[in-house]
N, C-alpha and C positions, 0 to 999 in steps of 0.2 A: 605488574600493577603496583605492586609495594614500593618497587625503585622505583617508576615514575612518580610515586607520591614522595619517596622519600626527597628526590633530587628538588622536585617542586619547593619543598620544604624548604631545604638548604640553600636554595634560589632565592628563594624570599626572604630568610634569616642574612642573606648577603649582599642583599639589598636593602635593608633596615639598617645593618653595621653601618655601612658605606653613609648612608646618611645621619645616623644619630652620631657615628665617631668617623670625622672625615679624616683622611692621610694628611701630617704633617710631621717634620722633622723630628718637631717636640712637641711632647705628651704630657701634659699635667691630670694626674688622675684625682677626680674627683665624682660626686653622689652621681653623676649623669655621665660617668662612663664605667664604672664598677658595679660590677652583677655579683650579688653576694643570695646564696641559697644554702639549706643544711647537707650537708653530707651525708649515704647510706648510715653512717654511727650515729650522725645529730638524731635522722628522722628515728631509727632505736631509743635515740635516749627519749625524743619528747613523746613517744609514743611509751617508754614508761613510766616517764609524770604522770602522761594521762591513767594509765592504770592503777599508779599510788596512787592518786585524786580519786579515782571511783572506787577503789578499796578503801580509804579514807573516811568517804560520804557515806560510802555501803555501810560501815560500822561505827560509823558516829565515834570515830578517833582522832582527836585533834593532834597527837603528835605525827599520827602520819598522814593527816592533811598541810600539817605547818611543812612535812620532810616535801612534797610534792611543792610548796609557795619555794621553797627554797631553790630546789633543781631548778623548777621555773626561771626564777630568779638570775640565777646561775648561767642558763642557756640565754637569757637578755641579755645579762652583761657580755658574755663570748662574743655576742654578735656584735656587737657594738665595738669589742675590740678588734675583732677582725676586721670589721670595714676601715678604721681609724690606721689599722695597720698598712694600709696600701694610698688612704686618701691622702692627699699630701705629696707623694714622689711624684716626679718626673725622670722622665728618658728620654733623651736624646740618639738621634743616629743620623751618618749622615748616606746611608741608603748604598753604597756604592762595595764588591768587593768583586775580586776576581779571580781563575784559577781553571784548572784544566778538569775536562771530565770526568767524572771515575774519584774526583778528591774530594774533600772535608775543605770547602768554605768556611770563613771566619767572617761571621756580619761585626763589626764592631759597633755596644753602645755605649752608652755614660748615664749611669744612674743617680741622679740628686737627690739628694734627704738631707734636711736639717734635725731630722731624729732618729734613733734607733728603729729597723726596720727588721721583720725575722720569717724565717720559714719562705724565701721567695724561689717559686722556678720561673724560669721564663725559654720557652720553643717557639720555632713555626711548627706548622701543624703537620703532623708526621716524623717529624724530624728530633733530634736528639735535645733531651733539656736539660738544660744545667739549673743545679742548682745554688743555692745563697742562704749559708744559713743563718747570716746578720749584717747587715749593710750598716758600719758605724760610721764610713766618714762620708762627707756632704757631697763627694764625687768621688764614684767608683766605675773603673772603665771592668766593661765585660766583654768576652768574645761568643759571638753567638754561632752555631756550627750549624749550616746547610751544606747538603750533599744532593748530587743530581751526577746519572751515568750518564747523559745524553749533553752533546754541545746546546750553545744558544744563551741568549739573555733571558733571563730566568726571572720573574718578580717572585718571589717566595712566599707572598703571602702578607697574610698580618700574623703580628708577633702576640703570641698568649702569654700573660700574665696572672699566677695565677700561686695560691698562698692558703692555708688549710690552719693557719695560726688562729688562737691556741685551741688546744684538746683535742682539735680535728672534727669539732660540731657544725664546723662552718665552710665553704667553700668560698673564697672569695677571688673574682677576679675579672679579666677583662683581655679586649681584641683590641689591640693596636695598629693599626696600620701608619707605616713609615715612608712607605713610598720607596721599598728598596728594592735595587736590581743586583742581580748575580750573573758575571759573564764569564761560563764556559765556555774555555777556549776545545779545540778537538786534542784528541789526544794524539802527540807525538809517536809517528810509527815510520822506523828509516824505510826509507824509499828504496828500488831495486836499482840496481847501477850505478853508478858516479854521479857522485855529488854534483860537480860541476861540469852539469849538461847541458844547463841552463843557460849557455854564455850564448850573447848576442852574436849571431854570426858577424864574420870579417874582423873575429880579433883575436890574440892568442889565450892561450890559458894560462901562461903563465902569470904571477901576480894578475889575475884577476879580480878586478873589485877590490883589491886590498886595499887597506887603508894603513898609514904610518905616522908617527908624528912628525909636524912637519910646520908651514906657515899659511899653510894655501888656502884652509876653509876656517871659519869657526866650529868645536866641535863642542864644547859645553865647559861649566863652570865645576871646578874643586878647590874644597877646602886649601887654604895657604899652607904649605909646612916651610918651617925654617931653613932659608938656606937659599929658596925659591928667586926668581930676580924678581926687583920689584917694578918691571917695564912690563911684566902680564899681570898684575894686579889689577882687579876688577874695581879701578876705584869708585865708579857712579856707584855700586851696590855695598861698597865701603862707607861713603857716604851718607847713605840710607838709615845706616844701621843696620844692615842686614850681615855682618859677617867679614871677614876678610877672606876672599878669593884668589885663585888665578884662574887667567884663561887658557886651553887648549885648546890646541889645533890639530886636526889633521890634513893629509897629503895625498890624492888620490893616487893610487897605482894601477896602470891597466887599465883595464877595461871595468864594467859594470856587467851585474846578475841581474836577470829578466825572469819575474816566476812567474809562470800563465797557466791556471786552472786546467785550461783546456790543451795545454801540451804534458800533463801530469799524469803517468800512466794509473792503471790500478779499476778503471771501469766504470765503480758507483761512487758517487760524489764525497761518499762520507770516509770514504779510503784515500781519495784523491785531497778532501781538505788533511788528512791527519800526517798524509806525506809531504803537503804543506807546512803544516804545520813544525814537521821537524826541520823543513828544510829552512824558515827561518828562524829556529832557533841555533842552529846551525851554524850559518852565514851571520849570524849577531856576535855568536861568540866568538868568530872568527877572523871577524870585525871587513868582513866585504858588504861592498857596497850594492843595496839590489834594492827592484823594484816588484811591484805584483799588480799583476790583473785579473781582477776577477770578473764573472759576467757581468759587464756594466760597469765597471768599478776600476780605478787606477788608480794605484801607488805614486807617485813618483821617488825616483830612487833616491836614496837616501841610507842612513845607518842611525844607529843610538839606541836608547831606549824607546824614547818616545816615539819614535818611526816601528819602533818592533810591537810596542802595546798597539798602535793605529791599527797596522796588518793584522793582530792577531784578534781584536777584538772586530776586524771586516770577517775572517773565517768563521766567526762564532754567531755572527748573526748571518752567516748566508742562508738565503733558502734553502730547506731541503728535511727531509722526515726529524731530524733530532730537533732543529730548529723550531718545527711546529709541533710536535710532540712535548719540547719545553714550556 
């Protein structure tokens, strides 16, 4: 009964966030998103004002009815500098980080203030917080650490904000939502047998999918170094202002690598993605050319980075218990 009231609760506490503080990139905190209440030590102190105050009264002693205006006093002001302490920043993020399962995530933010700011933690909820114990310059990048054992696109939450400056009479703080994702890829686990099993019948295995440099494809842009011809200079992005480049190429060898979910030994799906999973980190570093199919889902072949992030970030959101358990 208690958990069903509890969750009730929490339901509806996250359905009032959602609407009083909607998700966006950037966060200006202000009186209508800051929740400021005293701390187990405040509610101590002002419950012995109130005692000096009635011992005060009780004995008709003006020095220690003035000591009770003072603490009073005292506890005002705190409050006031605690809220002042957080009103005014902003945080920016831009919601996206990624990484294999079983690791420490890094959310990246960027925290603005044009004033000295002190005592700051900032977590998602559960998860490990760091702390700040004075934000002097007007932009400060910070790394924010989520962890998850299970694959899948993860949103992590809203991010807590939250600051006990000064004396610790005060609690102040707040629920941010950024709108971030976290993509758990599976974890890398070598597959039984030879690597290359996976070759398209009717071809050899020799140089398989390899790639060389060569003139035949485009294969991405690098930094110019001296010395380089200047007949592969990328000059449209020279132009730009964007840098001095060259272009490389590479030279298909052989044949091409075919990965199909369903020809991956191993049984339960989350065995079979994880030996996917090495096998294109694999075939990346090894610079062969391959393709993947997943249920519903096609690759085409290709190599680079950006074809290796595409695959791996299809593994992480496939169906299957980690997936919805994330």
């Amino acid at each position: 009964m208690m958990l069903k009231v509890k969750a009730g609760i929490k339901s509806r506490f996250s359905l009032w966030l959602k609407q009083r503080l909607p998700a966006a990139k950037y966060q200006l905190l202000h009186r209508g998103n800051i929740f400021i209440f005293p701390s187990r030590f405040g509610c101590v102190y002002l419950l012995l004002v109130l005692l000096i105050f009635l011992l005060g009264t009780n004995y008709q002693n003006n020095v220690i009815i003035l000591m009770s205006y003072l603490m009073g006093s005292l506890f005002i002001t705190v409050m006031l500098q605690s809220f002042f302490n957080l009103c005014g920043l902003a945080v920016s993020c831009n919601g996206q980080c990624s990484g294999y399962a079983g690791q420490e995530l890094s959310m990246p933010l960027t925290v603005h203030s044009k004033i000295p700011r002190y005592d700051l933690s900032l977590s998602f909820a559960g998860q490990q917080r760091v702390h700040v114990g004075i934000v002097k310059e007007e932009k400060m990048s910070l790394s924010l650490p989520f962890f998850s054992k299970l694959r899948g696109v993860i949103a992590p939450g809203r991010i807590t904000i939250k600051s006990e400056y000064s004396l610790g009479l005060f609690i102040c703080w707040t629920h941010l939502d950024f709108d971030c994702l976290c993509t758990f890829y599976p974890q890398a686990k070598l597959p039984p047998g030879p690597l290359l099993q996976f070759l398209k019948q009717g071809h050899s295995k020799e140089n398989i999918g390899k790639t060389c440099a060569g003139a035949e494809d485009f294969f991405e842009l690098k930094t110019y170094v001296h010395g380089e011809s200047v007949n592969r200079v990328a000059w449209k992005q020279f132009a730009r202002g964007q840098g001095k480049y060259t272009k490389h190429y590479r030279q298909q060898q052989g044949s091409v690598l075919w990965l199909n979910l369903a020809d991956i030994p191993g049984g339960e799906v989350e065995t079979q993605l994880q030996y996917l999973c090495y096998l294109l980190l694999h075939y990346h570093h090894e610079n062969y050319r391959y393709g993947l199919e997943l249920a519903g889902q096609v690759f085409q072949v290709g190599s680079g980075d950006f074809h290796l992030k595409s695959c791996l970030r299809a593994l992480a959101a496939y169906p299957g218990p980690s997936a919805e358990g994330a």
